[in-house]
N, C-alpha and C positions, 0 to 999 in steps of 0.2 A: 498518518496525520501530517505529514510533512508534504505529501500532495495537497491536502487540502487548504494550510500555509501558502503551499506557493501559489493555489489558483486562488484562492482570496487575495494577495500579494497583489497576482496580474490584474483581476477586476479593480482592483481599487488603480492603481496605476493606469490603466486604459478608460476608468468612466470618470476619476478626479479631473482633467482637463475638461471635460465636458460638461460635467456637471459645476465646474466654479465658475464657469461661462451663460449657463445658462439662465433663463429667466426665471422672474419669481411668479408663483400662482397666486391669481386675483381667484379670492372668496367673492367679496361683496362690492366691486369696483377698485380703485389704485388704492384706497385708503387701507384696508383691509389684506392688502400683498402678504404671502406668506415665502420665506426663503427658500429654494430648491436645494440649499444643500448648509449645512452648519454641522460644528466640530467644538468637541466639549472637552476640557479640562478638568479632572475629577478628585475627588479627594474621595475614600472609599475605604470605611470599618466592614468588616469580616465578622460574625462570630461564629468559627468554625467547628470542627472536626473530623481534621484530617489525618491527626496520628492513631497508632492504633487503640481498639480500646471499645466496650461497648459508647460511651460516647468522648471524653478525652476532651471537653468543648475548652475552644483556647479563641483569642481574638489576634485578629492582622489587622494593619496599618498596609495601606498603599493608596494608587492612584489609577486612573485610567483615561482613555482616550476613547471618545464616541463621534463617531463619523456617520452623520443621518442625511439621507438623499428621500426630499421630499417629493413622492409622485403623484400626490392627490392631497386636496385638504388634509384630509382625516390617515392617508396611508403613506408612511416610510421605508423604507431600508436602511439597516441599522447596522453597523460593524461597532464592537464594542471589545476594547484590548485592556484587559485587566491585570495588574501585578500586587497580589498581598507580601506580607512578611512578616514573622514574629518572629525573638530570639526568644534562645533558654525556655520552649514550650516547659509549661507544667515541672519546671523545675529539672528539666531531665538533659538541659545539656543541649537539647537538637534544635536548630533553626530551620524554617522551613520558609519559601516563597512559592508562590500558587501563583503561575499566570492562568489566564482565562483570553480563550478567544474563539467568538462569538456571533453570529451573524442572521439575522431573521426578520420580521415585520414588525413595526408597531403603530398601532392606532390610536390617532389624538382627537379628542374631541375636544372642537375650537369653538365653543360657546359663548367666552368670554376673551378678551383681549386683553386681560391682565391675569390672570392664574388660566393655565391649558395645562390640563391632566392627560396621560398616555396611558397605555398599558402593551407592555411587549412581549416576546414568546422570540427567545433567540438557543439557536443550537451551534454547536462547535468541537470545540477541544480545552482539553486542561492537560498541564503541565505543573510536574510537583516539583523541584530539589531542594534537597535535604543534606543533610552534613553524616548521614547514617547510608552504610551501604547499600541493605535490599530495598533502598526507594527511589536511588538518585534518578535522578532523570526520565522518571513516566509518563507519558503521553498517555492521556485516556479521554473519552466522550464527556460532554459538558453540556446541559442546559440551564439555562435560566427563565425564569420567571416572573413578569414584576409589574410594575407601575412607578410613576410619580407627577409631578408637578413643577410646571416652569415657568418662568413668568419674562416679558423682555424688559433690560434695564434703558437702554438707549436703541436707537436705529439698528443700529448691527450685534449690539453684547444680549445676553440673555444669561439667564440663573437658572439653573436645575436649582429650585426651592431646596427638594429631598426625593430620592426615588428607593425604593424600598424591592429587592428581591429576594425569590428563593436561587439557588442556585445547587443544580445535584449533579455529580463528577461520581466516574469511577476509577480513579485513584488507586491504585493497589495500595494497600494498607495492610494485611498481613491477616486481615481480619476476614472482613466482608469486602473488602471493594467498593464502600459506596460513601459517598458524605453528601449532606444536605444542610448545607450551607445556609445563613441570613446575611444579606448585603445591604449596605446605606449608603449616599452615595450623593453626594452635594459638590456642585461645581459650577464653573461659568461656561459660555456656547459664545462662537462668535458666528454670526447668519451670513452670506455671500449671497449675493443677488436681490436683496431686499432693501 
């Protein structure tokens, strides 16, 4: 997992100068410009379970960062770096933070120029620790699943309305190994080239 970290790391580092430089894609003439590249600030409920248990459902609080590089109207590339956290799960004392990192296509269909729906398909890694021994610090496989809707407030800011995912991690858990996570996910974007 920690190769896969750092050559995500190096792409982003070698395509972000190029990509904040670049121009934006004309739809339907200059009116219609879509941004080549924007970055999103997130606010991000969880309803998880991740401790062990046949399900153990607890909620996180965190935040994340979405880095979209637009290559066609309708088609993106998406790195998506997620951080949850709940204390005193289920009463029992453990706190636990989930990052999430993520990277795949997603397609938008640009119908309208005030609400633009996506839907994405992103694979990566998760990373659990825990305040309890046999979990601290586990790397394990992570997809996500999802869609939402975003709408722009001015020239360059835009709103992720709400984007709703599944999200499935194998987490050693002591159990099964597996959690199938619900995410929401509401923030602002700011567009570069548009």
């Amino acid at each position: 997992m920690m190769h896969l970290r750092s050559a995500a790391l190096l792409v982003l580092v070698l395509v972000l100068p190029w990509a904040l430089h670049a121009q934006a894609i004309s739809m339907n003439g200059a009116s219609d410009e879509i941004s080549r590249f924007e970055v999103g600030a997130n606010y991000n409920y969880f309803h998880a379970n991740a401790p062990p248990g046949q399900c153990g459902c607890f909620s996180l609080n965190g935040g994340s960062g979405t880095f979209v590089y637009n290559l066609r109207p309708a088609w993106a590339a998406v790195a998506d770096i997620t951080v949850g956290h709940a204390t005193n799960v289920d009463n029992s004392l453990q706190n636990i933070t989930i990052f999430n990192y993520l990277f795949g296509p997603r397609y938008t269909r640009r119908t309208s120029r005030r609400f633009v729906p996506y839907a994405e398909v992103l694979l990566g890694g998760a990373k659990e620790d825990v305040n309890f021994q046999f979990t601290i610090n586990r790397n394990a496989f992570g997809l996500l699943a999802g869609g939402g809707v975003t709408t722009k407030l001015k020239r360059r800011f835009g709103l992720t309305i709400v984007e709703g995912d599944w999200i499935y991690t194998r987490i050693p858990n002591a159990v099964n190994n597996r959690q199938n996570d619900i995410r929401i996910v509401t923030g602002v974007t700011y567009h570069f080239g548009s």
